[in-house]
N, C-alpha and C positions, 0 to 999 in steps of 0.2 A: 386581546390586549395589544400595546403598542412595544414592541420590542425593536431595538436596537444592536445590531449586531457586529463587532468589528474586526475585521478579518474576513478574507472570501478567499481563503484558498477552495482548498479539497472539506474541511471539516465546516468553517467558516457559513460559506457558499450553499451549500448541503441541507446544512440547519437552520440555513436561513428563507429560504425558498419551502424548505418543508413545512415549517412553521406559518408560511404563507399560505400553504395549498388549506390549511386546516384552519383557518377563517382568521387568523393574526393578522396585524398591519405589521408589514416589518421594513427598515429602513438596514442597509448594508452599506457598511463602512468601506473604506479603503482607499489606502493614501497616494494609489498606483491613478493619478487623474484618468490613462488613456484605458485602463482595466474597467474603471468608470464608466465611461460614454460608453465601450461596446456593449455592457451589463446591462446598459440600460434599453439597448436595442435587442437586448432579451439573447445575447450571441456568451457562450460558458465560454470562457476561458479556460475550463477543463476538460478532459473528455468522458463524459458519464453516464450511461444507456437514461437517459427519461429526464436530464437532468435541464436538456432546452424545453423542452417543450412545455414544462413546468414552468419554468422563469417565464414564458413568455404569457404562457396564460394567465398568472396571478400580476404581474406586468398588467397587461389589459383589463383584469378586473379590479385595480388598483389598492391592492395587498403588498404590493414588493416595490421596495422602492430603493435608488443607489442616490452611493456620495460620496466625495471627500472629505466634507467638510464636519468635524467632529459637533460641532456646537448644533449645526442644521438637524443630525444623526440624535442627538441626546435631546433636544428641547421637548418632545412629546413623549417620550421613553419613558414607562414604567419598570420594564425591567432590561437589561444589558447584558449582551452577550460577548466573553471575551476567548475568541476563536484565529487569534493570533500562530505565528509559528514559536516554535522551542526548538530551534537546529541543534545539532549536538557539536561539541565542541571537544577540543581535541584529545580532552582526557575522557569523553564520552559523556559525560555531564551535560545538562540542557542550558544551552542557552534563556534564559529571563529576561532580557535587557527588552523585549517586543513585549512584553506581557507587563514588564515593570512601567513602560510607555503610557501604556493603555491605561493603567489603573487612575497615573496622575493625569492625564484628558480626562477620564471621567470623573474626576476630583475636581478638577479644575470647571469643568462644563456644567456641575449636577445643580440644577435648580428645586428638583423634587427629592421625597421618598422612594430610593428604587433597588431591587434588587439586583447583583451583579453578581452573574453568573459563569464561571471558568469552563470552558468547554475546551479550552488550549492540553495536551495533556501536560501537566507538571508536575516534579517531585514530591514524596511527602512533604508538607509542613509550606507549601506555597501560597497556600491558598489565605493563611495568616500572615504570609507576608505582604499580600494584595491587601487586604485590609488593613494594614496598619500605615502601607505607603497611602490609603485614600483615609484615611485618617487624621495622617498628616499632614495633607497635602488640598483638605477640602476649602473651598471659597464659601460656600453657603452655607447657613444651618440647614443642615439635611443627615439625614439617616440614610446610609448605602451598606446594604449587610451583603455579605461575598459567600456563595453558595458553590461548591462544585457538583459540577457535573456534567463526568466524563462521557466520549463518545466513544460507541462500539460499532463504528459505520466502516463496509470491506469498502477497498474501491473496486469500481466494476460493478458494483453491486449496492450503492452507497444509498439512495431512493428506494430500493425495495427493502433496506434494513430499517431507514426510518421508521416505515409502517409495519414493520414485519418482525422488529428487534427481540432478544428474548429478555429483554429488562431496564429498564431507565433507570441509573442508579442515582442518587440524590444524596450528596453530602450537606449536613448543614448545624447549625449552633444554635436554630430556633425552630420550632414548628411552624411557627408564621410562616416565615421563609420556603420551608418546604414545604408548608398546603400550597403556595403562590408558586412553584415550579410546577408541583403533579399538576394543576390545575391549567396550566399551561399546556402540558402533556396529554392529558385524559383525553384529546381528538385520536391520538394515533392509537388507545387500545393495547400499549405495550404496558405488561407487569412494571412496575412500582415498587423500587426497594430504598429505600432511608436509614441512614446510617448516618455516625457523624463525618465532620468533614475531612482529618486523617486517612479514614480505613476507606471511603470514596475515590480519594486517590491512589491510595494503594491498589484495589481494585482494577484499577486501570491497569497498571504496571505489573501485575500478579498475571491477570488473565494475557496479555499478551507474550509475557515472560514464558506460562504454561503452553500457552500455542506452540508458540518458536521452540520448545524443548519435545514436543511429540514430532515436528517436523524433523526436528535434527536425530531423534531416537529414530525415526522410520526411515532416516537418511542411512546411520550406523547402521542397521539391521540389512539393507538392503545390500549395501556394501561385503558384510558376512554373505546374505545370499547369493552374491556373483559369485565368490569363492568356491563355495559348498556345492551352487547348479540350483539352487532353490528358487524358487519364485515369489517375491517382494510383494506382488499382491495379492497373491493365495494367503501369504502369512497376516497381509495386514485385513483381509477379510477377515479370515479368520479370529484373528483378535478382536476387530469390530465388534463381534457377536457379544461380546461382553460386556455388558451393558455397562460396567464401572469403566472400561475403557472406552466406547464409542467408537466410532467407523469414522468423524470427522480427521481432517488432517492427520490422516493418516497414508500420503501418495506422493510416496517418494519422488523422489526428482533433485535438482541440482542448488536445490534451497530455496529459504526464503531471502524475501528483497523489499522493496518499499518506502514507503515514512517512518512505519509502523514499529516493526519488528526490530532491524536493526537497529535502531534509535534509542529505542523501549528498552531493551534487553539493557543493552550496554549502560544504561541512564539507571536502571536498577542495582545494577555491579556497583555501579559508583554512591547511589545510595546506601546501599548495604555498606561499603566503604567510611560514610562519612560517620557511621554510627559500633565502626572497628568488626565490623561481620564481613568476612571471606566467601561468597557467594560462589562455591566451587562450582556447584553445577550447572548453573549459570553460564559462568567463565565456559566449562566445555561445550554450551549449548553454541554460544558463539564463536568457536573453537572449529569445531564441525562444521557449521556452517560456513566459515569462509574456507576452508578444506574442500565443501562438495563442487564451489562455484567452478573449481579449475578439473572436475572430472572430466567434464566431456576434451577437454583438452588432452588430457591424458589418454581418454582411451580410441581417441585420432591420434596421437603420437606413437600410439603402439602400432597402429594400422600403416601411417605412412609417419617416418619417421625424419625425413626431409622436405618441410611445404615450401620448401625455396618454389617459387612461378607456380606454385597450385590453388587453383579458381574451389573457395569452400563458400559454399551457401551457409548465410546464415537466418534462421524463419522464426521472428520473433524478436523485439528488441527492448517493448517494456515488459517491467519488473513481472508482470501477470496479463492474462484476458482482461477485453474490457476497460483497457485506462490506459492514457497515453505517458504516465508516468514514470522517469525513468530511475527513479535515485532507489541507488542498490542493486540496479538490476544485473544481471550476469550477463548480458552483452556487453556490459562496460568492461567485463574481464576478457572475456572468451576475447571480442572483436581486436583490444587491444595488444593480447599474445599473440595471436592469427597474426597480425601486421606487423610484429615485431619478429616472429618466427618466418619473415619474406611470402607470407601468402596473399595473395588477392580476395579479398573479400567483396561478396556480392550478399547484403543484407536485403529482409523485405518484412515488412510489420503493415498488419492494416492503417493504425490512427497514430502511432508514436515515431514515424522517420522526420518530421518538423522537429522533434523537439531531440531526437539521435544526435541530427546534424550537429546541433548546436555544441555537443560534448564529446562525442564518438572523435575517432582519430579522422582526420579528414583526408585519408588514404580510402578511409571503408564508404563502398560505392552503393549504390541504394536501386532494388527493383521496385518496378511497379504492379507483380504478382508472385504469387508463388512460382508459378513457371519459368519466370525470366528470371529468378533465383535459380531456382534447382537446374537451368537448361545448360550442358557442358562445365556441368562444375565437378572435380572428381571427389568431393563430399559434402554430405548437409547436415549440420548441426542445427537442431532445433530445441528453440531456446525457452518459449512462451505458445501454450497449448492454445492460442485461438483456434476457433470450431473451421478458422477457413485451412487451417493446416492439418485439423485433424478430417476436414470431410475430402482432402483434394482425393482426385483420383489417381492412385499408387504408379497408373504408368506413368506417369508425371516423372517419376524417381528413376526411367529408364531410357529419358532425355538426358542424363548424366552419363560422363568419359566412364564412368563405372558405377551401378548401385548402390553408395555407400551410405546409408545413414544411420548418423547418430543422434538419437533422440533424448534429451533430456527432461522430456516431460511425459513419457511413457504413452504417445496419443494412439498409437496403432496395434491391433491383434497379433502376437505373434503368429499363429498361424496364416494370416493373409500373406504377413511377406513374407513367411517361408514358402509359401504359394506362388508369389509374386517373384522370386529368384531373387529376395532385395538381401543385399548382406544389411542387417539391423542389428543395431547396436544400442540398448535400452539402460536402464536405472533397474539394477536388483534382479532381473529376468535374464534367463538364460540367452546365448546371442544365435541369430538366423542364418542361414548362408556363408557361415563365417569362412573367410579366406579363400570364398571361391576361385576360380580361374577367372580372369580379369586380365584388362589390357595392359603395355607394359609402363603406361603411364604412371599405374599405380605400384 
């Protein structure tokens, strides 16, 4: 089919190049002109394992196509994709005003029958309010019916979920409508769920909501095991085995971060708000979570509790593996206590120190490996578990004024650096070498 998509972020982007690879014509909007031209030179503006070489091949076999210009995007468009952003806003609520945009351009431009499709995520009851602004707001006799359907795409990982998802869900007010999505679908292979277009959205907000509160429960729990002497991931194995509970997200660390989560969570608080419901446990899920971002700070300030002129590594700067993305991430915390507490920061990330720069305090100084991080620094906080921090080789950690690290992503064996003479300092697990004899810097 010929689809039209508008929006090329992270979700946008994603769905639209995917939709290409599985034999669609697809045309991608976006009003960024210079985001434009590099797109079309086949170069992501994001960073996402599989996600150039994809653009560039349906690029070449002329399936994927860019634009600004709304009218050029819609004129062959059977169905529309609307994969705009929804920021949160200061009471935590979604911003609309990019989504309300889109509806009146495609009102405005729609010369056919076509079906428009919400892939933005939005609060209950939005998806009626997209159709009744193109309602209002149409130029032609045409039929444009508003279907959601939300996306369940990680980043880092956002092209192997395309193909690989555990379910397309599909809100809609017609059957039509929804044979004309699965249909669209049925290339990738992914389960097929239809519901109306309310509990679609909800969905969205439900399942993310649920994530983020197993994160924050195995944050808590871990938290008790420092106490107690127990071990965080013997407990959450253990629990794994339960097949009503699952083994996913369940690895503790110093929170979640992202588009996703923190946005989700908080956008659901305020929806349950506008319909007079107190979403308590909610509220502590994101409660915790901004609670764990400042652990590792903590238990460096137990260690040395003056950073005035102390050189701290920091290994990892976005939100997770795999994405250069930084919103939420807890380098924005940690980095900017570090520099406020008189220390020197020496940061180092594979794909995300471009886009640090741009927001990080511009005190915090930037490696070109692991090494030239950790090398005379009297401690190393790590922040984001890429494979290249968790494969380094551990003498690495013994080019430091003293072996101190703190890890917030749990990458290493305790017994190796107990092996290794490293004083290590982890999430829920008992600590290594603790307060060895060390030099008097520390």
């Amino acid at each position: 089919m010929n689809i039209a998509v508008v929006g090329t972020g992270y979700v946008g982007l994603v769905t639209g190049v995917s939709l290409s690879d599985v034999g669609h014509t697809v045309t991608c909007i976006d009003i960024d002109n210079e985001k434009i031209l590099k797109m079309k030179q086949g170069i992501s503006p994001i960073y996402e394992p599989g996600l150039s070489d994809m653009m560039t091949r349906n690029i070449h076999e002329g399936r994927l196509h860019f634009t600004s210009d709304h009218q050029e995007g819609f004129e062959s468009a059977e169905v529309i994709y609307i994969a705009v952003g929804t920021p949160e806003r200061e009471d935590g609520s979604a911003d609309l005003s990019f989504v309300e945009q889109v509806a009146k351009d495609i009102a405005f431009h729609a010369i056919r029958n076509t079906v428009v499709v919400t892939k933005s995520t939005v609060p209950v009851g939005t998806n009626d309010k997209i159709q009744s602004i193109i309602d209002e707001s149409l130029v032609q006799q045409v039929n444009l019916e508003v279907v959601s359907n939300p996306e369940f795409l990680k980043e880092g990982s956002a092209i192997y979920d395309s193909f690989n998802g555990d379910r397309i869900v599909i809100g809609a007010n017609s059957k039509e409508a929804a044979n004309i999505l699965e249909e669209i679908n049925k290339p990738f292979g992914v389960p097929v769920f239809k519901t109306d277009i309310k509990s679609a959205e909800m969905i969205k907000y439900a399942s993310n909501a649920f994530l983020a509160t197993k994160i924050s429960f195995i944050n808590e729990i871990s938290n008790i095991c420092e106490r107690l002497g127990a071990n965080v991931e013997d407990v959450a194995n253990g629990m794994g085995m339960d097949k009503r509970i699952g083994d996913k997200f369940l690895n503790a660390g110093i929170g979640y971060g992202g588009s996703c989560f923190p946005k989700d969570t908080k956008a659901l608080i305020q929806i349950a708000g506008n319909v007079e419901y107190e979403f308590e446990l909610l509220k502590g899920v994101v409660k915790v979570n901004q609670k764990q971002q400042g652990l590792l700070l903590a238990k460096l300030n137990e260690r040395i509790p003056d950073l005035t002129g102390k050189r701290i590594a920091v290994l990892g700067l976005a939100f997770k593996p795999n994405t250069d993305d930084m919103r939420e991430a807890a380098s924005l915390v940690v980095t900017e206590n570090l520099i406020y507490s008189g220390a020197e920061v020496m940061a180092y990330d594979p794909v995300a120190i471009d886009n640090a720069k741009k927001i990080l305090n511009d005190d915090v100084r930037y490696a070109s490996c692991v090494e030239d991080a950790v090398k005379n620094s009297d401690a190393t906080l790590i922040l984001t578990e890429w494979d290249e921090v968790r494969n380094v080789d551990l003498d690495v950690f013994k080019s430091m004024n003293y072996p101190l690290v703190i890890d917030g992503r749990n990458c290493f064996e305790l017994e190796e650096m107990k092996d290794n003479n490293i004083e290590y300092h982890s999430v829920g697990r008992p600590v290594q070498n603790h307060k060895v004899k060390h030099r008097q810097s520390i």
